[in-house]
N, C-alpha and C positions, 0 to 999 in steps of 0.2 A: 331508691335507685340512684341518690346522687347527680352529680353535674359531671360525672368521672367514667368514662368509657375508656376501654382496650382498644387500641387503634395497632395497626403496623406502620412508621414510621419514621422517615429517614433523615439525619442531620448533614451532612454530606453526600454528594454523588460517588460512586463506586460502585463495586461487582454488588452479588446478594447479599454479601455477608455487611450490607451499610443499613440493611433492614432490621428495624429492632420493633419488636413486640412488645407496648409498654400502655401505661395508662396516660390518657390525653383528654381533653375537655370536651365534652358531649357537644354537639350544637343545640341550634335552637332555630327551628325553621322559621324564617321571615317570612314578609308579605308573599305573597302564591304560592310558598313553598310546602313541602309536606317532608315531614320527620320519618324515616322511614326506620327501625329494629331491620339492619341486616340478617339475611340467615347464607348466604352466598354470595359470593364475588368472581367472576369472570377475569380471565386476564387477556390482557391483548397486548400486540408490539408496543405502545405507547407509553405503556407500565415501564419495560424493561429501558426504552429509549431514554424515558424522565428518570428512572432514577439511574442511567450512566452520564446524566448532565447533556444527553443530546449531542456528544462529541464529535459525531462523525460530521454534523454541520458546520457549515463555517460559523467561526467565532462569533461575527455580530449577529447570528443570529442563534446562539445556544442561549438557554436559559440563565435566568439570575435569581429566581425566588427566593424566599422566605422560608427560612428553614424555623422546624421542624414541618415536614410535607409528609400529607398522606395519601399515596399513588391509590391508582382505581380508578375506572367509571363503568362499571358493569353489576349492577346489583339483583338481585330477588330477595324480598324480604316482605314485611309487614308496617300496615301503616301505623305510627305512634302516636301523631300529634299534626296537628294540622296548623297553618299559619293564617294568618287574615287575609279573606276572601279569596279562601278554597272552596270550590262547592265539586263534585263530581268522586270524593275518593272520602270514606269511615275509618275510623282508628280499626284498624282488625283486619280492612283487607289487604289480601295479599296480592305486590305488585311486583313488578319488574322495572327496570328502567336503565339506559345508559345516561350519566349524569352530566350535566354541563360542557359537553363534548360539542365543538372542538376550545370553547370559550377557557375552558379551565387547563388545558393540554400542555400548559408549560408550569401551572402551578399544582398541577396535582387533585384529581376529581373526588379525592377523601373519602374512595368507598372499601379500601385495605382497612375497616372499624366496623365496631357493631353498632354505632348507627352514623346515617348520614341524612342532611337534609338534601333534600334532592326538588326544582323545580317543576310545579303540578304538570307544566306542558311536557316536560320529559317522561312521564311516568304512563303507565297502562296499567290496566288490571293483569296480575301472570294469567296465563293460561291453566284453566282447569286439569287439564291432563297433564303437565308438570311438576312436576317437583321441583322445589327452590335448586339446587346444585344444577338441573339444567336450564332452567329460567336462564338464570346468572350465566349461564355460558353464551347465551344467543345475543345480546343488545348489538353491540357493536359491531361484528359478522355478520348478523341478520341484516342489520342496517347499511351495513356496507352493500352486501350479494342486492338488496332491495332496493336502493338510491344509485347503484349501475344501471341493474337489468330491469327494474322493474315500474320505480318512481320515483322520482327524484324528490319530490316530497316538500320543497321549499324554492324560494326565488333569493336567497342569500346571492351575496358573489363569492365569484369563482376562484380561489384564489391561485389554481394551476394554467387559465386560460381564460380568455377575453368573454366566452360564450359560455351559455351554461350547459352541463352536460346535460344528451336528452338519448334517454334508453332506447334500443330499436324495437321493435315487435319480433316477437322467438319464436312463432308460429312456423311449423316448416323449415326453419333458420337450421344451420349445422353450428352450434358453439362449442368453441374449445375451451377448457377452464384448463389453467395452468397453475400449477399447485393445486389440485384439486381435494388434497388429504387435507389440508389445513382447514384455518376456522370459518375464513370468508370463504376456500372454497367449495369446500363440502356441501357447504349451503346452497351454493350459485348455483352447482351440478341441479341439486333437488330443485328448485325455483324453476330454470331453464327447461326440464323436462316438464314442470309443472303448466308451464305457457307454453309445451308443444316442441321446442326443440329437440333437435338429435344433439347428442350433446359425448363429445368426447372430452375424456379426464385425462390428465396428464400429471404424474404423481409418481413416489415411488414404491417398488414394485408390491409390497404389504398393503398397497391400498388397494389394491385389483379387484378382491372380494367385494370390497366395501362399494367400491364405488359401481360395480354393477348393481349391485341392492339399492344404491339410492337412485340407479337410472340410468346412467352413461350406459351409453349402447358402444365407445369404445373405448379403452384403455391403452395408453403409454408409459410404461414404465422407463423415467427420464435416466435412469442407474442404466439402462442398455442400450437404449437407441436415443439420436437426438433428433425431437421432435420433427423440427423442418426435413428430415430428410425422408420421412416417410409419410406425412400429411399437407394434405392440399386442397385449395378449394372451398375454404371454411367461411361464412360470412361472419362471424365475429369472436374474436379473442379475448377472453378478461385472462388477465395475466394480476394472479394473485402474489406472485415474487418479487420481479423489478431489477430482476439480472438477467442482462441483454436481452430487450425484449424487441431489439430490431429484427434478430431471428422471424420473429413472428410475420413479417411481412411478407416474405417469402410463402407460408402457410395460408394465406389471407387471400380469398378472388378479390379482381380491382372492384370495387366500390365496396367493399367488407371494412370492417372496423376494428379499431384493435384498442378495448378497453385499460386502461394500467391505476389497479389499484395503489401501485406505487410510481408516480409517473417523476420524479426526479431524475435525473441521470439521462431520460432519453434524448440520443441525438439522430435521431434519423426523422424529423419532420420533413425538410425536404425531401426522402425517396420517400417519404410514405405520401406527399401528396402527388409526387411523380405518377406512383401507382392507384391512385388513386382512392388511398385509403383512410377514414375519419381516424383520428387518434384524439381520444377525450380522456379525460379525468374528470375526477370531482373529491370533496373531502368530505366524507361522511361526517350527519350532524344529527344530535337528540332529536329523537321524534316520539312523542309519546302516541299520536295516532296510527303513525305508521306500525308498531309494535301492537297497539291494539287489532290492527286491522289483518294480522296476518294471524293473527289468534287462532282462527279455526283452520288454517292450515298445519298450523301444530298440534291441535287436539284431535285431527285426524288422521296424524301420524302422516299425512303429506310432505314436511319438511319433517325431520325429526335430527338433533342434534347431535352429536358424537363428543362423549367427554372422555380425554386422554388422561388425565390422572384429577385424584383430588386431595387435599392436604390441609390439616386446617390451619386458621386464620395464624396462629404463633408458628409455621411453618411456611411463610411466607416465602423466607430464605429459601428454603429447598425447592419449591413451585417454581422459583426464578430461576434457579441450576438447571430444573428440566427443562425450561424454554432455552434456556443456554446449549444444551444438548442436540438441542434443536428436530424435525425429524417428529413433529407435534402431529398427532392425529387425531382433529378436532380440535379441543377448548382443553385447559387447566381451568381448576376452578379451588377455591380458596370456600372451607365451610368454616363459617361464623358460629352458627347455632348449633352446635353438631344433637340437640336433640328432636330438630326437625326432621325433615324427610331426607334422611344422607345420602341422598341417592340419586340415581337417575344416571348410569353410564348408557 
């Protein structure tokens, strides 16, 4: 097997075409860690953010790492090799995991390889009823939709707000999911219904089908009408975009909440506390229990994932053009192994 794996790998920031498919140095899982034989990768905004150098940030706070970088934290795969004092996980099984998220987010979480070491507390057993291509699509999303609406899952600090974000109870509740075709919110939709809410999608208009199937009891299609001007009365917003999400207030009864998966840019905390409405964030972070714990909602087709294209791992480049295209419904996902299970749309 060598010390020599296939990594996808970037020397420079730029568009996709800075992505090169090449051989790079295996790891070697340290203490708690575990070696995992990728068979799938997941991609999410952070991929495409880290490898344009984070530009849209202000300067002092874009990246500076260490080049050659291997973007990724989204895997399913098998375990290879275990590091001292792992107990809980065998060479053979197969797991999932989002990797050192948010810890590695500006160097690059090195799971664009066919193997990564990834730490024991991030990882879960995959789910039985999956296949590695949608394992790999859910960490990140999952954890997202799950550490809003569901549990927050850790006592880190906050690094959008002084408090830590705490989910409301969905029982009864009307929620709006805005972006609802994408990764995080496809998910949110299904979770939301799951805990009882009514739950309206906001998406465009190709997603209408879809998101009836997974529950929304109403649909928006944002390509015709704009949202505020036809809903009302909602106690809580997860807004999975992050453009103008002061709109939203407007949609929101006074003591409603209005979640933002992307909470940079907003300027309306004074009318939102006017009206009297919570605006929280949070930054999604590995959780390998929490991934374990939603397991059987996956295997009972409760949550089930949506993958919009798949491409393998030396095609990295082109996976980043479709996200550039934008208009994603569901997950991309990047196959490693392609003589596993290639499957799973």
């Amino acid at each position: 097997m060598g010390d020599i794996m296939k990594a996808v790998r970037l020397h420079a920031f730029g568009g996709p075409d800075v992505l090169r498919y090449e051989d790079a140095p295996r790891p070697e899982p340290g203490p708690g860690e575990v070696l995992v034989r990728v068979h799938a990768v997941g991609l999410n905004p952070p991929d495409w953010y880290l490898r344009d150098g984070y530009r849209t940030l202000p300067p002092e706070w874009q990246p500076h790492p260490a080049f050659p970088l291997i973007l990724g934290s989204d895997i399913s795969g098998v375990v290879e090799a275990l590091g001292a004092g792992v107990g809980g996980f065998a060479v053979g099984d197969e797991v999932y995991a989002m990797v050192r998220f948010p810890a590695d987010v500006m160097e690059g979480g090195k799971a664009y390889a066919e193997y990564v070491s990834v730490p024991a507390s991030d990882l879960a057993p995959k789910p039985d009823g999956l296949g590695h291509a949608q394992a790999a699509a859910l960490p990140m999303s999952l954890l997202t939709a799950w550490q809003f609406l569901i549990d927050l899952g850790h006592d880190a600090a906050n690094p959008f707000q002084p408090t830590a974000h705490v989910p409301l109870p969905l029982a009864g509740r009307t929620v709006l999911v805005n972006g609802a075709g994408g990764g995080v919110g496809h998910l949110a939709v299904q979770l939301a219904r799951w805990q009882g809410a009514h739950v309206i999608a906001v998406a465009s208009g190709k997603n209408e089908a879809l998101m009836h199937e997974l529950g929304a009891e109403r649909f928006v299609d944002y390509t015709q009408v704009a949202v505020e001007e036809i809903v009302r009365d909602v106690d809580l917003v997860l807004d999975c975009v992050g453009q103008d999400a002061r709109r939203f207030l407007q949609v929101l009864k006074p003591g409603g909440a209005l979640f933002l998966v992307f909470p940079l840019g907003f300027d309306a905390a004074d009318e939102a506390r006017r009206l009297g409405i919570t605006v929280s964030a949070t930054q999604v972070r590995s959780n390998g229990a929490q991934l374990q714990q939603v397991a059987p909602l996956l295997n009972d087709g409760t949550v089930r994932v949506v993958i919009d294209s798949v491409f393998p791992l030396e095609e990295a480049a082109r996976a980043h053009e479709r996200a550039e295209r934008g208009g994603i419904q569901g997950k991309i996902v990047l196959l490693v192994d392609r003589s596993s299970d290639a499957g799973g749309a």
